[in-house]
C-alpha positions, 0 to 999 in steps of 0.5 A: 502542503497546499495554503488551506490544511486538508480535511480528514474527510478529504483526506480519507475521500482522496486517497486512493491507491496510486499505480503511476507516480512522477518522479518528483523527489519527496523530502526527507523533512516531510517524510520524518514528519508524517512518521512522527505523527503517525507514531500516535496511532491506536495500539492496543495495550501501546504494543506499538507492533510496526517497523519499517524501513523507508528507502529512497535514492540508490538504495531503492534502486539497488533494490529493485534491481534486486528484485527483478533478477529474484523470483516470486516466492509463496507468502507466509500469509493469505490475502486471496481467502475472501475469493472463496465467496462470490460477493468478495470476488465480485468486487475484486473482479469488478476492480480490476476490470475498471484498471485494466480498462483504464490502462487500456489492456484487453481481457484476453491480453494477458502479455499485457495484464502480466506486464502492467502487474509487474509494475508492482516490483517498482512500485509504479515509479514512487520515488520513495519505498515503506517497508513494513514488518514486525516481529513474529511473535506478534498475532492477529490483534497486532497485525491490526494496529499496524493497518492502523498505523499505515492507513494513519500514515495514508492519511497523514501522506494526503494532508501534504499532499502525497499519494500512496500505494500499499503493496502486499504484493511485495509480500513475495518478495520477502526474503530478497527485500530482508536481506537488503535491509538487514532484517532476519526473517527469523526473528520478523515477518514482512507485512507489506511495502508502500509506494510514496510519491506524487501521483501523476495526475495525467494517468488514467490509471490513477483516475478511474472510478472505484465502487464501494458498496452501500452503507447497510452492507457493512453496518447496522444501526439499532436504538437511534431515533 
């Protein structure tokens, strides 16, 4: 952590999703105590739904290798429905136009486009890998506190000075990640993976400029003075 403690608003202004990290190891300590604080996310009626697995080392590595010889497989959960409507896939198209400018890949390169989208099953080089999953019985309501919990441990990650990238993308490779860590996808669904590291200040990639649309799209303000 640097000598003056990080705001939240500077934490939240901060973060951003990183996709090219220096290999610089992160310590165990310092992991343990973001985790440790993270526990006091909000839960609604203290379910406390989360799991994971945090891996660095060998057996990240043992992971990815893993991974790259397994094939992609449909996940058990939707993230693509908001495309449906054009507002949605606006900003998601108007995001990936700004990345893929910035690694200077062309629209029609679509070698290039699939490569720098394969980067994902590395997590852009993080040195350390989350892994979250919760049991399956766990519904809509849960599946909210653990965003929670993870932009939590976002946030927390900024404060000493860490980056992140969260990764539903690992999402399919559900069964692969699973069996690695010994979790049965009987009794657990995988959510998400999380790439934790230092982010290269260098990378374009890990500096171009991202919209968010203005306030009164998303909240109305009624009965203030």
């Amino acid at each position: 952590m640097s000598d003056q403690t990080m705001s939240v608003s500077e934490a939240v202004t901060s973060r951003r999703s990183v996709r090219d990290f220096l290999d610089t190891p992160v310590p165990l300590e310092t992991i343990r105590q973001v985790m440790g604080t993270a526990r006091w996310a909000p839960s609604g009626c203290n379910y406390q739904p989360w799991e994971a697995t945090i891996l660095t080392g060998e057996p990240l590595a043992q992971l990815r290798e893993k991974l790259r010889g397994s094939e992609m497989k449909k996940p058990d959960y939707d993230w693509d429905a908001p495309k449906q409507e054009d507002r949605y896939k606006q900003r998601l198209y108007e995001l990936s136009a700004s990345m893929f400018e910035s690694l200077g890949i062309e629209r029609e390169d679509k070698a290039g486009r699939a490569a720098a989208m394969g980067r994902n099953v590395v997590s852009f080089g993080a040195p350390v890998l989350l892994l979250c999953y919760f049991p399956r019985l766990m519904k809509e309501a849960q599946w909210s506190d653990t965003g929670m919990w993870l932009q939590t441990i976002m946030l927390l990650l900024r404060e000493q000075g860490l980056d992140s990238c969260p990764q539903e993308f690992m999402a399919y490779y559900a069964d692969p990640i699973m069996e690695h860590i010994g979790v049965s996808t009987q009794t657990h669904r995988f959510f998400c993976g999380m790439g934790i590291g230092y982010r290269d200040p260098d990378a374009p990639v890990n500096s171009f400029e991202r919209n968010r649309v203005p306030l009164e799209e998303h909240v109305r303000f009624e009965g203030f003075e």
